[in-house]
PDB file of N, CA, C and O in Angstrom:
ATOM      1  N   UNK A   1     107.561  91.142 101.122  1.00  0.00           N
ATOM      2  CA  UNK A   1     106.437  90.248 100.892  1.00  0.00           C
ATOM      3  C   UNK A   1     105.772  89.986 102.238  1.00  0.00           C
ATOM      4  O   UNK A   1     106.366  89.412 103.151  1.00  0.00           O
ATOM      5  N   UNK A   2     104.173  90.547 102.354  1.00  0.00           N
ATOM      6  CA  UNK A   2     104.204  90.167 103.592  1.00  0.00           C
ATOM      7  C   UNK A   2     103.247  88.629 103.174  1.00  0.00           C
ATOM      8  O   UNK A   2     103.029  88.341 101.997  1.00  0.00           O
ATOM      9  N   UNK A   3     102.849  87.926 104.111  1.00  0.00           N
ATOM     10  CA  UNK A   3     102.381  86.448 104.461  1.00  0.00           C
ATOM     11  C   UNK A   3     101.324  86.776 105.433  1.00  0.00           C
ATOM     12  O   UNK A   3     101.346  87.583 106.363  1.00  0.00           O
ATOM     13  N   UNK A   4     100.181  85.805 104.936  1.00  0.00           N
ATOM     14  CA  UNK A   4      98.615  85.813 105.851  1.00  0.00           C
ATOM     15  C   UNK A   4      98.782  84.537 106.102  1.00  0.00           C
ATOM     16  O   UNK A   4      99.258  83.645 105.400  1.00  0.00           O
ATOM     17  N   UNK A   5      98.284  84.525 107.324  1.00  0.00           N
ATOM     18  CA  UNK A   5      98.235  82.982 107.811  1.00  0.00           C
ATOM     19  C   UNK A   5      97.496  81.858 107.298  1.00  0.00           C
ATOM     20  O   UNK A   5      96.301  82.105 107.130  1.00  0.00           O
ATOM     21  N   UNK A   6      97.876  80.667 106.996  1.00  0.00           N
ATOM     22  CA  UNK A   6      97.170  80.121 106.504  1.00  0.00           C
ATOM     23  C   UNK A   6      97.234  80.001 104.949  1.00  0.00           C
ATOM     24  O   UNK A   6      96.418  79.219 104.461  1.00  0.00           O
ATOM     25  N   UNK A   7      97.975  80.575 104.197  1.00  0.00           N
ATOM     26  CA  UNK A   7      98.118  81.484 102.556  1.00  0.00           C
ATOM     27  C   UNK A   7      99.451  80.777 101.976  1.00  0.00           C
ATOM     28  O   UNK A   7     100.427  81.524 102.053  1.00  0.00           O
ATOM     29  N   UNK A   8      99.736  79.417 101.374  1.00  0.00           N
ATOM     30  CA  UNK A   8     100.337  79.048 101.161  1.00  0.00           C
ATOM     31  C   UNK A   8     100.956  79.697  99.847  1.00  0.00           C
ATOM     32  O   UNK A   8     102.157  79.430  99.815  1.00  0.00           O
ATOM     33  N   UNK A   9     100.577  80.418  98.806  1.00  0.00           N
ATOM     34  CA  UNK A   9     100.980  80.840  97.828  1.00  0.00           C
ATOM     35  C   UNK A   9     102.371  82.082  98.555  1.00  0.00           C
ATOM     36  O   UNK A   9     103.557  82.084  98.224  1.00  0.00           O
ATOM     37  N   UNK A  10     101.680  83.031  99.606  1.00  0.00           N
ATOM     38  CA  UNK A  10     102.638  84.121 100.308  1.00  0.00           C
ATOM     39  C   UNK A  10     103.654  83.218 100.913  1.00  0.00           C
ATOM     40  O   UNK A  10     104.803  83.415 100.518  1.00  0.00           O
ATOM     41  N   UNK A  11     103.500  82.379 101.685  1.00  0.00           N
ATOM     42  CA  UNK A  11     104.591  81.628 102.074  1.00  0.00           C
ATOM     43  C   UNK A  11     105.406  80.859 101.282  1.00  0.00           C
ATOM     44  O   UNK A  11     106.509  80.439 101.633  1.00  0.00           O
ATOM     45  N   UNK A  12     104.896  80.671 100.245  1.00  0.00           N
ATOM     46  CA  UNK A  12     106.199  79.688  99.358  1.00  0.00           C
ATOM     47  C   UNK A  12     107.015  80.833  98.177  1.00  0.00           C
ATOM     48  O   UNK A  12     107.853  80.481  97.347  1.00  0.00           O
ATOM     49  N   UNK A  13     106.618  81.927  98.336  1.00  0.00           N
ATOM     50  CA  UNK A  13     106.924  83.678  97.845  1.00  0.00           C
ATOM     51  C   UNK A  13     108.529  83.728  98.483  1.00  0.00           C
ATOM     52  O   UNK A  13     109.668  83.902  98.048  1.00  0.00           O
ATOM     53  N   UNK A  14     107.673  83.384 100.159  1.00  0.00           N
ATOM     54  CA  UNK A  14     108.860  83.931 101.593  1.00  0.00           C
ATOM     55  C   UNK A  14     110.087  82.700 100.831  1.00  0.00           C
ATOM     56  O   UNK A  14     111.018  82.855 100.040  1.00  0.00           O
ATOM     57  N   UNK A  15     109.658  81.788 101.360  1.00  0.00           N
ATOM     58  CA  UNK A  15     110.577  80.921 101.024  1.00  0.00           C
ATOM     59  C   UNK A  15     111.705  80.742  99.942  1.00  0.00           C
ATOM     60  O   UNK A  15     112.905  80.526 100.117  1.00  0.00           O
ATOM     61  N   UNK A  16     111.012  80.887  98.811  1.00  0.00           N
ATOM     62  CA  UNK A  16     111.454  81.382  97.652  1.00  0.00           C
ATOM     63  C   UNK A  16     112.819  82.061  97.977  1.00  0.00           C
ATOM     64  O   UNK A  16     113.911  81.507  98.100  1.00  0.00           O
ATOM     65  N   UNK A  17     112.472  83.570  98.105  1.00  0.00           N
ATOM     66  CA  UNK A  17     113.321  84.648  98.418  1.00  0.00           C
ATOM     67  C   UNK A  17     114.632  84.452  99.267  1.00  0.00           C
ATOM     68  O   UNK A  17     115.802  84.760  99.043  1.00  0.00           O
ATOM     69  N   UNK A  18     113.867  83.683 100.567  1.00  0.00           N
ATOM     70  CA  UNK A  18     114.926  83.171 101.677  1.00  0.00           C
ATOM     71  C   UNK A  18     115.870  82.343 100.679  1.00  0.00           C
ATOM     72  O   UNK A  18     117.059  82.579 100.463  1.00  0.00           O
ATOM     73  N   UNK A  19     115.234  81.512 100.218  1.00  0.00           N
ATOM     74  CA  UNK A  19     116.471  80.147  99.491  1.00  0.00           C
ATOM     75  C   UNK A  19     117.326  80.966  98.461  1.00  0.00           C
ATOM     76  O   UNK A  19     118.526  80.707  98.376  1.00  0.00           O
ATOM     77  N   UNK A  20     116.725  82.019  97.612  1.00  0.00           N
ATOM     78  CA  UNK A  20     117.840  83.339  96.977  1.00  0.00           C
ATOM     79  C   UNK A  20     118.568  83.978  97.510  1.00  0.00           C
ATOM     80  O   UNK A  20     119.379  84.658  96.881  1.00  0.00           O
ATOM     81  N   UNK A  21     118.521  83.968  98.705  1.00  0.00           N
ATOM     82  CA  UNK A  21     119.426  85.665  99.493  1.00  0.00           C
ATOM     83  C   UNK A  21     120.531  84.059  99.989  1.00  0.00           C
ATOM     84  O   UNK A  21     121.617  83.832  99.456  1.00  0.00           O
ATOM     85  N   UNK A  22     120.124  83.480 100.691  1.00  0.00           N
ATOM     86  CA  UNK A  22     121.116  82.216 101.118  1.00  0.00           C
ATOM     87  C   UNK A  22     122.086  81.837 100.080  1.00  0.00           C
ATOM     88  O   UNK A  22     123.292  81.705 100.291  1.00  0.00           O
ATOM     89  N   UNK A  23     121.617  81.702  99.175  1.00  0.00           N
ATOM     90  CA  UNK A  23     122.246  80.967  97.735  1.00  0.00           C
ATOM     91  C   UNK A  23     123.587  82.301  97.440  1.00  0.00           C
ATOM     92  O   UNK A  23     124.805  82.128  97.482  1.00  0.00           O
ATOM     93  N   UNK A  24     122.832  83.591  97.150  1.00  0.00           N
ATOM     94  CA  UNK A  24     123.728  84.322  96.897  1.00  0.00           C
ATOM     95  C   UNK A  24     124.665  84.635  97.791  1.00  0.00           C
ATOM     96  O   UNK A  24     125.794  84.930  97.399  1.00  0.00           O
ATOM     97  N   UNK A  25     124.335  84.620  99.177  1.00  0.00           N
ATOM     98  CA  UNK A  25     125.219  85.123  99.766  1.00  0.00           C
ATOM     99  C   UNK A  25     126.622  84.110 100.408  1.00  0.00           C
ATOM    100  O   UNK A  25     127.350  84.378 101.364  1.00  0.00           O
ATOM    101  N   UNK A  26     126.663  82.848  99.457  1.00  0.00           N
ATOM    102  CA  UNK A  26     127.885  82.152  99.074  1.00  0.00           C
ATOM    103  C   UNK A  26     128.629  82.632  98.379  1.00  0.00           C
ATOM    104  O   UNK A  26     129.556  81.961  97.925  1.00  0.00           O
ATOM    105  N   UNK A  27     128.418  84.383  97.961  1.00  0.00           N
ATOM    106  CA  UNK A  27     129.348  84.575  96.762  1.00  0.00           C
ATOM    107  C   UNK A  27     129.670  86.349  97.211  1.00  0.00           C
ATOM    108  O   UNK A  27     130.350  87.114  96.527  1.00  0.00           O
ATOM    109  N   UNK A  28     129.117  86.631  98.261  1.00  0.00           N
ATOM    110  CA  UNK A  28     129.164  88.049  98.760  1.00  0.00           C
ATOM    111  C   UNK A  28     129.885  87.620 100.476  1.00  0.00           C
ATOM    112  O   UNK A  28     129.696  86.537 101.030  1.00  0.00           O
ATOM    113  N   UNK A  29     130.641  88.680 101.010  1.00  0.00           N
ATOM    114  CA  UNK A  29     130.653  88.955 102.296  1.00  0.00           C
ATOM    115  C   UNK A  29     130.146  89.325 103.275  1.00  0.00           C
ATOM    116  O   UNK A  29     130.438  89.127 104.455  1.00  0.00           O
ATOM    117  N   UNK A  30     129.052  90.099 102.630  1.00  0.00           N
ATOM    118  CA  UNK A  30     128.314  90.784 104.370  1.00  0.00           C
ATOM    119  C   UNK A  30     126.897  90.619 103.369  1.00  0.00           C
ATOM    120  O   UNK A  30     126.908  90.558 102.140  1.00  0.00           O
ATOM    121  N   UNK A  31     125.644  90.562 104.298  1.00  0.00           N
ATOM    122  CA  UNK A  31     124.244  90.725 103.387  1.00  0.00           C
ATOM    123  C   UNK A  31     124.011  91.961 103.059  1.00  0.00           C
ATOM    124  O   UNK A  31     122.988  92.077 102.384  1.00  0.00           O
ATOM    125  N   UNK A  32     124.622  93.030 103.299  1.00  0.00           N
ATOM    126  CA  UNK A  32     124.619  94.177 102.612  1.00  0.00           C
ATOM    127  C   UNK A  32     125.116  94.082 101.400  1.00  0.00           C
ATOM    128  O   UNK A  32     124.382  94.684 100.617  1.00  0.00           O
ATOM    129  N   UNK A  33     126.221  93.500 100.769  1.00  0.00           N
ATOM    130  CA  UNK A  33     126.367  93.367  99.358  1.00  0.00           C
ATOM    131  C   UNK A  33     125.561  92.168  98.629  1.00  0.00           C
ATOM    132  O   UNK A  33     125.576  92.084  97.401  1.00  0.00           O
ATOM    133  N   UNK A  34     125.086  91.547  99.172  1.00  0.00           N
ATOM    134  CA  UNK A  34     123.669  90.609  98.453  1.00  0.00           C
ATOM    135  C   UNK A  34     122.603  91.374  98.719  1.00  0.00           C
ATOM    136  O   UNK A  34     121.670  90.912  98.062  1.00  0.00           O
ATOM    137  N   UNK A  35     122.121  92.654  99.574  1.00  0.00           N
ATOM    138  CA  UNK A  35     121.070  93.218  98.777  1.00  0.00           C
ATOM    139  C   UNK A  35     121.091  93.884  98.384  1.00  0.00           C
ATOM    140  O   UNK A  35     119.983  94.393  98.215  1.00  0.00           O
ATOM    141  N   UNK A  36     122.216  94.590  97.841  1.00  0.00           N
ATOM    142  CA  UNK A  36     122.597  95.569  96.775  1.00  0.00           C
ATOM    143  C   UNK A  36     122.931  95.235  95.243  1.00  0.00           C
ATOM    144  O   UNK A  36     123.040  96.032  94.312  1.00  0.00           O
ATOM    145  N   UNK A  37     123.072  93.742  95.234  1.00  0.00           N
ATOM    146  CA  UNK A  37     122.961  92.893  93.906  1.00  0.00           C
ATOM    147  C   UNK A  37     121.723  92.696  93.727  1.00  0.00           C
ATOM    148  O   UNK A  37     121.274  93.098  92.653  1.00  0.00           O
ATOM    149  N   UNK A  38     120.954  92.153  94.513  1.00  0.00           N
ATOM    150  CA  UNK A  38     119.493  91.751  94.084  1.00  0.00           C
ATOM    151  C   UNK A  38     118.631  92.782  94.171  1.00  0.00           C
ATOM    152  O   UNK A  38     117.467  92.488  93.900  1.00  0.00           O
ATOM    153  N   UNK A  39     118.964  94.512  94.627  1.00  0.00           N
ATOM    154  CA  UNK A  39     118.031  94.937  94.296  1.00  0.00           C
ATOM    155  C   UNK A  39     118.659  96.264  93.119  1.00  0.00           C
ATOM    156  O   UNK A  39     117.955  97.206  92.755  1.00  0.00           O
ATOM    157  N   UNK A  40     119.632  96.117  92.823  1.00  0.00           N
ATOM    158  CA  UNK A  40     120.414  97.237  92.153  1.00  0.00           C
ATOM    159  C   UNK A  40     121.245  96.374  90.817  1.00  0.00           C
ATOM    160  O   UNK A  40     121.688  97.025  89.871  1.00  0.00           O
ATOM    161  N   UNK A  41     121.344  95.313  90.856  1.00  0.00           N
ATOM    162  CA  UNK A  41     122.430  95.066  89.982  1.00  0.00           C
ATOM    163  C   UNK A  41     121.769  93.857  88.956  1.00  0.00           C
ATOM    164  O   UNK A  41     122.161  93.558  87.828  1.00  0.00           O
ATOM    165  N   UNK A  42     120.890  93.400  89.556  1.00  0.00           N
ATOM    166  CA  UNK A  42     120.262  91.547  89.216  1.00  0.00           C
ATOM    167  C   UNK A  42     119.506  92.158  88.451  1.00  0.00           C
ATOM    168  O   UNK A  42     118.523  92.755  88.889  1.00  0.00           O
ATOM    169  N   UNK A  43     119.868  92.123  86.944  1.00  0.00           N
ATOM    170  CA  UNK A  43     118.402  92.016  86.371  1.00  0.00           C
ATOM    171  C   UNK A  43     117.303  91.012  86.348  1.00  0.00           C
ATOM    172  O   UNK A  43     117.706  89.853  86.443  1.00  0.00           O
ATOM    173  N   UNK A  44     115.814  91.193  86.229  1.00  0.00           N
ATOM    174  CA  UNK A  44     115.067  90.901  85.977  1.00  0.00           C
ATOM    175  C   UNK A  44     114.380  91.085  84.912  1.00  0.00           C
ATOM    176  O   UNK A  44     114.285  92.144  84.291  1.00  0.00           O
ATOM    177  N   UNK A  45     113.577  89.459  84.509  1.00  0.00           N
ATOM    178  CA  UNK A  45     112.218  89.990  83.747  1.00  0.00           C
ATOM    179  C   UNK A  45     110.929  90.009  84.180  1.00  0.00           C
ATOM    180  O   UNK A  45     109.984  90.544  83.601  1.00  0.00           O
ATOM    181  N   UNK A  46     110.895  89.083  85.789  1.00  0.00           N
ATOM    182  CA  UNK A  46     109.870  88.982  86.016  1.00  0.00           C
ATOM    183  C   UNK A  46     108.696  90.036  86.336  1.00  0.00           C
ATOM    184  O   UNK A  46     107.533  89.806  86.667  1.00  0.00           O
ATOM    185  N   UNK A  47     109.455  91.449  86.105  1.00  0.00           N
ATOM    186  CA  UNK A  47     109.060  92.710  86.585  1.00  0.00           C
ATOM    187  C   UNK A  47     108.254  93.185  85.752  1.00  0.00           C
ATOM    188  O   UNK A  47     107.123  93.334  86.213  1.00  0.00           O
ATOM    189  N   UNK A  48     108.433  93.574  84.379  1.00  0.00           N
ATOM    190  CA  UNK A  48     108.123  93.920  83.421  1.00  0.00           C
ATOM    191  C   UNK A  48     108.468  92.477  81.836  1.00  0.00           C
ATOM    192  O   UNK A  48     109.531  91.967  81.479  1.00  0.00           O
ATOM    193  N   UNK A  49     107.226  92.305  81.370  1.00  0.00           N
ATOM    194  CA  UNK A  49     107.509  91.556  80.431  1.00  0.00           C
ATOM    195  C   UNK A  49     107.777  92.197  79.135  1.00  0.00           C
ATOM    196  O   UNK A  49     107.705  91.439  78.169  1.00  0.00           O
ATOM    197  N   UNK A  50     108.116  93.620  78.864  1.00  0.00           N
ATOM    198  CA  UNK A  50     108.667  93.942  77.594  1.00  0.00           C
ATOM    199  C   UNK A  50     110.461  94.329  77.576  1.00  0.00           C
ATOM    200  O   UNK A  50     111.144  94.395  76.554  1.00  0.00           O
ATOM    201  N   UNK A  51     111.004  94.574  79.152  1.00  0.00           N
ATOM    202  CA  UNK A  51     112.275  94.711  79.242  1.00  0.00           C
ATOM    203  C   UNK A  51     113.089  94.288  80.394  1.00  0.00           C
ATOM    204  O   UNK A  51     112.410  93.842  81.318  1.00  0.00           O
ATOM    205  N   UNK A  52     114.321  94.308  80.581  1.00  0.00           N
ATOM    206  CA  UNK A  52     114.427  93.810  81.575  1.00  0.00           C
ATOM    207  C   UNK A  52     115.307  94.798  82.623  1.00  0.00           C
ATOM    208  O   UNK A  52     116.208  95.521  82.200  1.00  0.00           O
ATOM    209  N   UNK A  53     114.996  94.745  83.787  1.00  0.00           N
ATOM    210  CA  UNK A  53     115.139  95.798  84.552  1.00  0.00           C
ATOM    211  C   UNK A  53     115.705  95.228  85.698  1.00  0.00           C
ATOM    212  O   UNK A  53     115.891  94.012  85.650  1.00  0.00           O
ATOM    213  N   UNK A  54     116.236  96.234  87.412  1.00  0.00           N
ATOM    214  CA  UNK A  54     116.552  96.151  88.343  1.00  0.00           C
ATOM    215  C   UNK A  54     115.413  96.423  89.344  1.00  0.00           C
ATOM    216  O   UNK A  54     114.785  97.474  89.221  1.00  0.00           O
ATOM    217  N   UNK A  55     115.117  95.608  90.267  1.00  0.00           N
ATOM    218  CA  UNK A  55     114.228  96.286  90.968  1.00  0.00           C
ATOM    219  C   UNK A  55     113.814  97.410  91.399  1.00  0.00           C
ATOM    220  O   UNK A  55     112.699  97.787  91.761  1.00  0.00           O
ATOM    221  N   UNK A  56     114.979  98.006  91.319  1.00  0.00           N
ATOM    222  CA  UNK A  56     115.384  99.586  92.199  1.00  0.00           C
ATOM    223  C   UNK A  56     115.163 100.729  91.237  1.00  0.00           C
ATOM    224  O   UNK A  56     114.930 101.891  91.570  1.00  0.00           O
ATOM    225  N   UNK A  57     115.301 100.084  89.524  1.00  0.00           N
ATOM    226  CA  UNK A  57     114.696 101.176  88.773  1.00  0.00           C
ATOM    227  C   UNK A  57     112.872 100.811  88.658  1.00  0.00           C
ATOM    228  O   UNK A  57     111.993 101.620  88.361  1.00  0.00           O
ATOM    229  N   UNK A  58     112.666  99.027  89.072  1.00  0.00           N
ATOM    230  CA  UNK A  58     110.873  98.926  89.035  1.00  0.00           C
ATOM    231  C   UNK A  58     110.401 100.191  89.752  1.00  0.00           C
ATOM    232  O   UNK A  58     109.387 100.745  89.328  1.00  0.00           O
ATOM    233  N   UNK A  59     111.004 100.655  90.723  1.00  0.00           N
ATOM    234  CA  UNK A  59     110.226 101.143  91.941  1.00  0.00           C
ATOM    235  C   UNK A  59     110.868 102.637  91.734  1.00  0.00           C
ATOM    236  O   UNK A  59     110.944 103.367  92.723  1.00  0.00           O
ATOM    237  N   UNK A  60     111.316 103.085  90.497  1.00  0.00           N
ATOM    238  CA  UNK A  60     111.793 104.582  90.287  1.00  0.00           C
ATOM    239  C   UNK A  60     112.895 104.768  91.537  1.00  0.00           C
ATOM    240  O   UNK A  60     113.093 105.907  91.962  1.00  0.00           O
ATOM    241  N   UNK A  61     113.548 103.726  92.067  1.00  0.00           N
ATOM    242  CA  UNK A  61     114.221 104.784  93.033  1.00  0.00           C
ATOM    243  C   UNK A  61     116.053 104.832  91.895  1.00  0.00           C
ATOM    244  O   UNK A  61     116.360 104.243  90.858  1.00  0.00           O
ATOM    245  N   UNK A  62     116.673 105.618  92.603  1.00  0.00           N
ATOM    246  CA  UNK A  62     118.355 105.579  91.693  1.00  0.00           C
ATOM    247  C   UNK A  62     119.182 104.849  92.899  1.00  0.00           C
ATOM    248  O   UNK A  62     119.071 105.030  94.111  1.00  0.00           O
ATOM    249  N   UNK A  63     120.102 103.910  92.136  1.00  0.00           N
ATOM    250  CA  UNK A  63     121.345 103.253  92.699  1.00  0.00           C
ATOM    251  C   UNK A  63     121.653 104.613  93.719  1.00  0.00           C
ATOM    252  O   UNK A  63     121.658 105.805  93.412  1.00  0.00           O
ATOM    253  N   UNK A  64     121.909 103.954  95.061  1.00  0.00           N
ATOM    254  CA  UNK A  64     123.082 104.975  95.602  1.00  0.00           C
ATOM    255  C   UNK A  64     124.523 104.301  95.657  1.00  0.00           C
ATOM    256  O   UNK A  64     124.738 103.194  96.151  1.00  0.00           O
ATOM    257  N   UNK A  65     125.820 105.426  94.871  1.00  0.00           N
ATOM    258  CA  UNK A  65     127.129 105.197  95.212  1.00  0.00           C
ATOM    259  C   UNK A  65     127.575 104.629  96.368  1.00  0.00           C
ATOM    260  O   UNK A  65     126.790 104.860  97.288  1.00  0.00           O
ATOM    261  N   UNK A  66     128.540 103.967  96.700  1.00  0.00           N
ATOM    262  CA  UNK A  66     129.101 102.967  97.622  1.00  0.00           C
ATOM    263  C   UNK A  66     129.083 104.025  98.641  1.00  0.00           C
ATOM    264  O   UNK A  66     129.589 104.995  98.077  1.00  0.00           O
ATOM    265  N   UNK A  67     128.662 104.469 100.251  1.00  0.00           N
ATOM    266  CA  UNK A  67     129.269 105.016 100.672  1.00  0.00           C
ATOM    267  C   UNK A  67     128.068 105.948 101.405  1.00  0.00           C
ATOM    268  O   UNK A  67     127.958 106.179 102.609  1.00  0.00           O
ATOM    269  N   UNK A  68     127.211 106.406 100.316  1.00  0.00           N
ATOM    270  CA  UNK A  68     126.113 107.053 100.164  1.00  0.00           C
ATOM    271  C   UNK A  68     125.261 106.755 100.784  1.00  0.00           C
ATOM    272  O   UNK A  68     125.018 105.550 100.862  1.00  0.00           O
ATOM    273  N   UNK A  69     124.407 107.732 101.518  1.00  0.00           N
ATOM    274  CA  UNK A  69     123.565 107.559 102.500  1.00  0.00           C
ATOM    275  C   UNK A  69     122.248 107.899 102.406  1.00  0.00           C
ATOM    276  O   UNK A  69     122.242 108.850 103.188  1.00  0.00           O
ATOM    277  N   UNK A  70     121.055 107.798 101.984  1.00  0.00           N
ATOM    278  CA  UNK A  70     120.000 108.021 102.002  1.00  0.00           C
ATOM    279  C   UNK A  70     119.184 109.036 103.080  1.00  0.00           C
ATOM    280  O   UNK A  70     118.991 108.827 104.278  1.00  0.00           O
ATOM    281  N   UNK A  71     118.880 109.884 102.494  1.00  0.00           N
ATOM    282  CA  UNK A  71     118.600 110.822 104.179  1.00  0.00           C
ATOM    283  C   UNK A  71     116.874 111.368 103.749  1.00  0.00           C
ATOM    284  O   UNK A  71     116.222 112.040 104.547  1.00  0.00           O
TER     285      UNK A  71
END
């Protein structure tokens, strides 16, 4: 999400997000496994309003296996 100065709607977006990744990551060990829940595992509806999905399939990409490296 990026933020324009001055653009209170983008900044309370940021915020938003920040107060989610914080929240979750009371329940994960490293922030690598809180953003592999929120972008691979957390469903959503806010994405699509006829189903509910992962971010990571919004954006066509595939889960990578634990381990797995993107090249």
């Amino acid at each position: 999400i990026k933020a324009r100065v001055k653009h209170p709607q983008s900044n309370g977006k940021l915020e938003r997000l920040i107060f989610t990744l914080k929240y979750l990551r009371k329940y994960f060990n490293t922030w690598e496994e809180v953003v592999d829940y929120y972008n691979n595992r957390r469903m959503q509806t806010s994405l699509y309003e006829d189903r509910i999905i992962t971010p990571a399939m919004a954006y066509g990409m595939k889960r990578l296996k634990e381990g797995e490296v993107k090249e």
